[in-house]
N, C-alpha and C positions, 0 to 999 in steps of 0.2 A: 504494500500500500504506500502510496507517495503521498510527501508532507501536502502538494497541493490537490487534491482529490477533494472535488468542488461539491456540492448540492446538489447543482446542478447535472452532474454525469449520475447520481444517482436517482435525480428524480424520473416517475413515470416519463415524462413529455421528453425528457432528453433523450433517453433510449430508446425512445420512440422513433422519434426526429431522426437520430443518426442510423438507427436500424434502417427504414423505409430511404432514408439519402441515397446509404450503401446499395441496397437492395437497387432503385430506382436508373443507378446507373450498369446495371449488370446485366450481363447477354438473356440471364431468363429474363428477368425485364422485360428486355426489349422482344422476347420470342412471346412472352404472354401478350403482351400488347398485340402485337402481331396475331397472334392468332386469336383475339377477341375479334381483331377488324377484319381477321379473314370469315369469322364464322359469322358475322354482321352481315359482312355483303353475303354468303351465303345463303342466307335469311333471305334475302331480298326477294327473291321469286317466291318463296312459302307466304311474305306476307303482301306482295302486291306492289313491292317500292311503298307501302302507303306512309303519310307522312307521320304516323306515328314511328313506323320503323326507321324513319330519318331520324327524330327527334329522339330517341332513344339514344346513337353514337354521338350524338350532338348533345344530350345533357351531360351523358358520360363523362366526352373528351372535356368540355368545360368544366365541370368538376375537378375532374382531373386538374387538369391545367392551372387552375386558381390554388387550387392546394400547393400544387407543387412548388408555385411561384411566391409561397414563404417560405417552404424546404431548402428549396434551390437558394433565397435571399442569408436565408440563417447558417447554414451551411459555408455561402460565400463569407458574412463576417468573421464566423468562427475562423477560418482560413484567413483572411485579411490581418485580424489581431494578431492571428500566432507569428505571421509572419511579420508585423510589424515586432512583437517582440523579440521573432529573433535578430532582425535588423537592429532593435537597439539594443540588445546584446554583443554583436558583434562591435557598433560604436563605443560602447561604454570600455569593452575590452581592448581595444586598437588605442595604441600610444598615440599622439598627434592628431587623431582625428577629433572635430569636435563634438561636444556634449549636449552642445546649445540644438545640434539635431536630433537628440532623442526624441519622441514623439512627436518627431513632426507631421504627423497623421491628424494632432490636434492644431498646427498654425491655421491661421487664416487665409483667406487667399490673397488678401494685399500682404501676408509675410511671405507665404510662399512664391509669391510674384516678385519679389525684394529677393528671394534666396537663387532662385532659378536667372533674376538679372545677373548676380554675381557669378554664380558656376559659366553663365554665358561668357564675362570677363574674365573669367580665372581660363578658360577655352582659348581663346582667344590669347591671353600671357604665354600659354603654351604653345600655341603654333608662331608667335613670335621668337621664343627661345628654341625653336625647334626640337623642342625633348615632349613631345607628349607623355611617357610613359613617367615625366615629373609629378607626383602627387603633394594637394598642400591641405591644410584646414583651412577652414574660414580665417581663423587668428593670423597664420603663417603664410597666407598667400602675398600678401600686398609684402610683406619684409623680403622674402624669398626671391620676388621676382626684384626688388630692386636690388637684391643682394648678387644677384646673377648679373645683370645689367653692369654693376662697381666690376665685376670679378672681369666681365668681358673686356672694359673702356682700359683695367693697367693692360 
């Protein structure tokens, strides 16, 4: 048992959630679907095309569909988070890199519009210096590149 073992993975709805995810993207899946729609049309000459039997694969598939599309939404957060934390796991651990980007998943978009101008300039210092493969942080970038710039002019 791990120290984080949430509520939430043992609650009803969570095991639920991710059982039906799993299941939802897997070959029976997709072979059950399949062979609902196949025995559907089937159907068709037994009942006439009549619009009832349209309206049956049509309530279905909509049902279907609307569920899924908070399965499929919760699923993608779950996903998103983890990966944001492991991103600022990896930042928190890297020497040099900066801190001020942990959870940048919560800036705003006039910050992240501010951080993305900069990474644009920090681009740009580097095909100047011709070293792409030079890495800086936010802190270190503006020092570096004039430090390169003295190192080239003796």
């Amino acid at each position: 048992m791990t120290p984080f073992k949430t509520a939430e993975k043992n609650s009803f709805f969570g095991r639920m959630a991710e059982s039906i995810t799993k299941f939802s993207g897997s070959t029976p899946a997709f072979l059950s679907a399949t062979g609902i729609v196949l025995v559907w049309a089937l159907t068709g000459p037994l009942f006439g095309y009549s619009e009832t039997w349209q309206l049956v694969i049509n309530t279905g598939t909509t049902i279907v569909t609307f569920l899924m599309v908070f399965l499929i939404q919760r699923a993608q957060n779950k996903d998103s988070l983890v990966l944001h934390l492991k991103l600022n796991e990896l930042i928190a651990a890297t020497q040099g890199a900066s801190n001020r980007l942990i959870n940048a998943q919560d800036f705003s978009e006039h910050e992240i519009e501010i951080l993305h101008e900069f990474y644009c300039l920090l681009a740009q210092k580097a095909k100047q210096d011709n070293d792409l493969g030079q890495t800086h942080s936010v802190e270190e970038a503006d020092d570096n590149h004039a430090e390169k710039l003295a190192a080239r002019l003796q």
